[in-house]
C-alpha positions as CSV (number, residue, x, y, z in Angstrom):
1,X,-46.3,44.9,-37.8
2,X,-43.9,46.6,-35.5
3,X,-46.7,45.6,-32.5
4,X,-46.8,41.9,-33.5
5,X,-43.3,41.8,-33.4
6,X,-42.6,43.3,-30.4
7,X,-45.7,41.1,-28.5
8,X,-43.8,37.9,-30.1
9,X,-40.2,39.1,-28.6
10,X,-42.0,39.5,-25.3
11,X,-44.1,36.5,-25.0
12,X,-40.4,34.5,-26.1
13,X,-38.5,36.5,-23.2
14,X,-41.5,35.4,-20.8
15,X,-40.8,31.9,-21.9
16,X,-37.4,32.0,-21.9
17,X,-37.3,33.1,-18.4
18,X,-39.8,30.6,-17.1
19,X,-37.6,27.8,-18.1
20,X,-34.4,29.1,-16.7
21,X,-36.1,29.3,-13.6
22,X,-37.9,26.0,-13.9
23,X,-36.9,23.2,-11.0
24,X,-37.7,19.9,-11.3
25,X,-38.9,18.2,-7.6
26,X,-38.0,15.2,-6.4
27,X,-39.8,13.9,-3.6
28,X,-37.9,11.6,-1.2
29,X,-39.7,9.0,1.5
30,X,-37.4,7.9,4.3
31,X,-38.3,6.2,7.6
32,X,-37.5,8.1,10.9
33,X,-37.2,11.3,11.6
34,X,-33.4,11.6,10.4
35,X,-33.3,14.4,7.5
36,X,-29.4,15.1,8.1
37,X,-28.2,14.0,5.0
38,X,-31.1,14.7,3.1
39,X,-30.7,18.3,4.4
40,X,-27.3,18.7,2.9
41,X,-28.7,16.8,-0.2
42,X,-31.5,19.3,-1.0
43,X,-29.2,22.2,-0.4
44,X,-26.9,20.8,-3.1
45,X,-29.5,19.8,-5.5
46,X,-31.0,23.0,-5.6
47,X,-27.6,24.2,-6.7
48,X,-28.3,21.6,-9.5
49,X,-32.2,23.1,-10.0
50,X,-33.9,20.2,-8.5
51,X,-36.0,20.8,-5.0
52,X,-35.8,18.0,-3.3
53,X,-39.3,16.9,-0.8
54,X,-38.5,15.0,2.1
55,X,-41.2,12.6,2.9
56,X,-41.3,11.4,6.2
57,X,-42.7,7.8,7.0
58,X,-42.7,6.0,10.4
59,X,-42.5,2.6,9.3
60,X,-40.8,0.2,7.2
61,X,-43.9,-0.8,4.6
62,X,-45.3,2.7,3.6
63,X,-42.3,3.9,1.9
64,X,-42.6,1.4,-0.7
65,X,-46.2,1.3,-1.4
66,X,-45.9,5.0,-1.4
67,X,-43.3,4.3,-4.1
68,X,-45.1,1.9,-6.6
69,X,-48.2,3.8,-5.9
70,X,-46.2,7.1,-7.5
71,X,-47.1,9.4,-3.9
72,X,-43.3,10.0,-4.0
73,X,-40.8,9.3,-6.8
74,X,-37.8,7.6,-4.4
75,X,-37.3,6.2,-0.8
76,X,-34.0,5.4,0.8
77,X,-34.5,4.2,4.3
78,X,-34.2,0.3,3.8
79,X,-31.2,-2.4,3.1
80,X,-31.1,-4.5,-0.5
81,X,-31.7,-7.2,1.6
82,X,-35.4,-5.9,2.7
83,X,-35.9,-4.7,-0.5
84,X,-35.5,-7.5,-2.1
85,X,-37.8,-9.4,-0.2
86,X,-40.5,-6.6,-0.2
87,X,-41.1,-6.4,-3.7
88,X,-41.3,-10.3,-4.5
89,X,-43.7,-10.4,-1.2
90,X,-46.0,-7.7,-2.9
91,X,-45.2,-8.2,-6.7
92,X,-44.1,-4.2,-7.0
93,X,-41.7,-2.9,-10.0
94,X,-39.1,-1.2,-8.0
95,X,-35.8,-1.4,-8.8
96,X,-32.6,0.5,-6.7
97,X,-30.5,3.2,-8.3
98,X,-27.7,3.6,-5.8
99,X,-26.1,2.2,-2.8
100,X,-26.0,4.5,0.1
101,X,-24.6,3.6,3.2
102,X,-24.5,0.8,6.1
103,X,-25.8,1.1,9.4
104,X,-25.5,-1.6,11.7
105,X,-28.0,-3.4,13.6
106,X,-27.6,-3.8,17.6
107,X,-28.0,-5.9,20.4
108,X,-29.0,-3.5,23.8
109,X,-29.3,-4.0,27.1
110,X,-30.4,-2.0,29.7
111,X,-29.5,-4.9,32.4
112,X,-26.4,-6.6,30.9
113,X,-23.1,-5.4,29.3
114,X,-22.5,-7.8,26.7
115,X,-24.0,-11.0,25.2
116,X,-22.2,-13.4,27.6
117,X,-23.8,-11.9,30.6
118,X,-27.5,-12.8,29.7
119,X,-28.9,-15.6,32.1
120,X,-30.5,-18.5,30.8
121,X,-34.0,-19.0,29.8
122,X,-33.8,-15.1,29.3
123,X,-36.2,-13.4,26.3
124,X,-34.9,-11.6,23.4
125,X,-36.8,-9.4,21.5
126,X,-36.7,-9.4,18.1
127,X,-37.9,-7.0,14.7
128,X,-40.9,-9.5,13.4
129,X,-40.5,-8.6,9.4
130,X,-39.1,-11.2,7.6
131,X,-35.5,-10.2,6.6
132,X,-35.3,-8.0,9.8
133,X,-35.8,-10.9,11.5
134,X,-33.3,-12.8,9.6
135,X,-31.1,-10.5,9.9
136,X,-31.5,-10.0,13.8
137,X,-30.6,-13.9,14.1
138,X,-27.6,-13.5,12.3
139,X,-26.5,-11.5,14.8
140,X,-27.6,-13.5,17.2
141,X,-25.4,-16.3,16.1
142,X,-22.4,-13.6,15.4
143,X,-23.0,-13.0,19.1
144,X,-22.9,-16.7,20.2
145,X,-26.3,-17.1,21.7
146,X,-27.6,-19.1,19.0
147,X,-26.3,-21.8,16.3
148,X,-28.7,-21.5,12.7
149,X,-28.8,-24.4,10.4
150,X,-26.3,-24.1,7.6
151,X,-26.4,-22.2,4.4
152,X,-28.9,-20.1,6.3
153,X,-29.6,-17.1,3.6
154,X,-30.9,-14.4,6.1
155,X,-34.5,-15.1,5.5
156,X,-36.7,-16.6,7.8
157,X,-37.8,-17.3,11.8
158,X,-36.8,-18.5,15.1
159,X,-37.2,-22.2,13.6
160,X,-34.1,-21.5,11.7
161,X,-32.3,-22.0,14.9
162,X,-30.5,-25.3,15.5
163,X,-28.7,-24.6,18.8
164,X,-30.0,-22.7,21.7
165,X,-27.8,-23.3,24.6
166,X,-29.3,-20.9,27.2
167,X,-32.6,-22.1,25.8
168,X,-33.8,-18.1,25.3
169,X,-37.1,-17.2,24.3
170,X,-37.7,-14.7,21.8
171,X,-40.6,-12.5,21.6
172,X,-41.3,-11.1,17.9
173,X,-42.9,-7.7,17.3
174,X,-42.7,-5.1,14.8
175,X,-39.5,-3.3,14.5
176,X,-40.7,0.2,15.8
177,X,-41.7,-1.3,19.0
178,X,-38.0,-2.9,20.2
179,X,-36.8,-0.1,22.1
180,X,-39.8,0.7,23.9
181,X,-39.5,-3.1,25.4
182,X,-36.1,-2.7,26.7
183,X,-37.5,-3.0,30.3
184,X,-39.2,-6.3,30.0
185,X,-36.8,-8.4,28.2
186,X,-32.9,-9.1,28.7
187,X,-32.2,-7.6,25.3
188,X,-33.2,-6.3,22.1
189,X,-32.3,-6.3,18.7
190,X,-32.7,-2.7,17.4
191,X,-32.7,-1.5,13.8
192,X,-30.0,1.4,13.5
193,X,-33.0,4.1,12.6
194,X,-34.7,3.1,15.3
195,X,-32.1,3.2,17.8
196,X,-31.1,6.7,17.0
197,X,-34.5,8.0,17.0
198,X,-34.8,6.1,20.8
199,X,-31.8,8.1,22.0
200,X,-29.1,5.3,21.5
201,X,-25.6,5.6,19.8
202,X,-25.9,2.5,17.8
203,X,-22.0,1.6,18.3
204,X,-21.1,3.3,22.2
205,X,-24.4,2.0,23.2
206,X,-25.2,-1.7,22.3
207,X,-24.0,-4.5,23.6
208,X,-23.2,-6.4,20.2
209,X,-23.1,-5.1,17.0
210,X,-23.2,-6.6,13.6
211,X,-20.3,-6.2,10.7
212,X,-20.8,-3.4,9.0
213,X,-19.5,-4.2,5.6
214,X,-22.0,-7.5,5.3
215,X,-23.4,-7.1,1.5
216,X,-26.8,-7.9,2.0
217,X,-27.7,-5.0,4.8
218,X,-26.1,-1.8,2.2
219,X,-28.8,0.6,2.3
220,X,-30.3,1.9,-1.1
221,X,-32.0,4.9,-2.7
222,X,-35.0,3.2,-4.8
223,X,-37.5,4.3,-7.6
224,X,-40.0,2.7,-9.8
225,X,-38.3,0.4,-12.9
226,X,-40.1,3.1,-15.5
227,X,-38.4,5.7,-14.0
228,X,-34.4,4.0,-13.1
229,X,-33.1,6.0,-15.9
230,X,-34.5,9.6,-14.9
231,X,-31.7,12.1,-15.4
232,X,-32.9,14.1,-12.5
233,X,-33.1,10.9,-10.5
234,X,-29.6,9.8,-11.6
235,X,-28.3,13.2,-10.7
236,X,-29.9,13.2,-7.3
237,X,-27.9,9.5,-6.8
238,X,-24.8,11.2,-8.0
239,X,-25.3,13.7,-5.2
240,X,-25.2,11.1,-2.7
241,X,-22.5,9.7,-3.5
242,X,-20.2,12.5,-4.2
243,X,-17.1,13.1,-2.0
244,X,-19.0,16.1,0.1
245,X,-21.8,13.2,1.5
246,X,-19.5,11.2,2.5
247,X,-17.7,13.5,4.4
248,X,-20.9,14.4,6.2
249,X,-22.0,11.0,6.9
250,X,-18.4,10.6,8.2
251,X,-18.4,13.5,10.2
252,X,-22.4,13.5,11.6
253,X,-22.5,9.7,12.6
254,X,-19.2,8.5,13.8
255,X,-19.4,5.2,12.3
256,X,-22.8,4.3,13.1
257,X,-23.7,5.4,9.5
258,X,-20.6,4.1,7.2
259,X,-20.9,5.4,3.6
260,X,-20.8,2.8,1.1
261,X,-20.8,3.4,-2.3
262,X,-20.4,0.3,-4.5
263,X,-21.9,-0.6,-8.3
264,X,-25.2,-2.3,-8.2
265,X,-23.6,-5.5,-9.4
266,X,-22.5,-5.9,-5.6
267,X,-25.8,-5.8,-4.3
268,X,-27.0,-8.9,-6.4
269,X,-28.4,-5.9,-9.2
């Protein structure tokens, strides 16, 4: 009898000890090559017993079908605005968790130093996804090289435009690819990922940038709909947003990462 017991108290130690030790992982897709804040992240949710996996992705459509597919349990690399669009383009059940920050999108130039200075009949190249590319005309029009027709919501192509007084062309392609044109066009509109991995300071080094507070372009960390009320998940949002990230994305990116932590409701959520 004594045996038995003492079998039963060590199997429930074994036990007790596996679970104290037990970590829950959270794997994270992003898009770039980027893992600063992510970095700190994981280091604070393993304070918190969650390992965090950074997934890395080198486009803007793999991160999602990763998602809904369950390959990874969250992504952040993408605005509301792309989102949004995404998921009604492909029918997926994704739903955001948490706003993360702004990073602005930028006009370069490696011939001119600001909008006014490109020639007429010049090309622009632009990101070819659909609210990239609606996104890249707005600033376009910010910048005063084009007028769009009115109550323009972001989404849409180059027949949007209404007014093209230097009559530029614009040459579509996929968003990874606008840096590597720079030589063979007057400009082109970079997405803020892209531009960092390319060697660019998003604000010292374009030519135009856009507003950085504009609602529809806040970033987002997104999971499946099943999942949006996950503890571990809501913890690891939680972590993003506390006072220590921001200071890092302060700190690391100068501005051209601006932390922006607002309720969902803001977002159109």
């Amino acid at each position: 009898m004594k045996r038995i017991g003492l079998l039963l108290f060590i199997s429930l130690a074994v036990i007790t000890s596996a679970c104290s030790n037990d970590e829950s992982t959270v794997s994270v897709g992003i898009s770039g090559s980027d893992t600063t804040i992510w970095d700190f992240i994981a280091e604070k949710a393993k304070e918190e017993g969650i390992n965090v996996e950074i997934v890395k992705f080198s486009d803007y459509v793999q991160p999602n079908l990763a998602l809904a597919e369950g390959e990874i349990d969250a992504n952040a690399f993408q605005t509301v605005s792309y989102f949004d669009s995404f998921i009604k383009e492909h029918d997926l059940d994704l739903v955001p968790i948490a706003t993360t920050v702004i990073a602005p999108m930028g006009l370069y130039s490696d011939k001119y130093d600001s909008p006014e200075e490109i020639p007429e009949g010049s090309s622009i190249a632009l990101p070819k996804e659909a609210t990239n590319m609606g996104r890249a005309l707005l600033l376009l029009q910010s910048a005063g090289l084009i007028k769009l027709e009115e109550n323009f919501d972001g989404n849409g192509s180059v027949d949007k435009i209404v007014e093209n007084p230097k009559n530029l062309k614009f040459e579509t392609l996929v968003a990874a690819q606008t840096p590597r044109v720079l030589p063979d066009v007057a400009a082109s509109i970079i997405n803020n990922g892209i531009a960092v991995d390319a060697g660019f300071s998003p604000l010292g080094d374009s030519i135009f940038h856009e507003n950085e507070t504009a609602t529809p372009y806040i970033n987002i960390i997104a999971v499946q709909e099943k999942n949006k009320d996950d503890k571990t998940l809501q913890k690891l949002a939680d972590i993003y947003q506390s006072e220590e990230v921001k200071e890092l994305i302060q700190k690391e990116y100068d501005g051209n990462q601006i932390p922006t932590f607002v309720p969902l409701s803001n977002i159109g959520w």
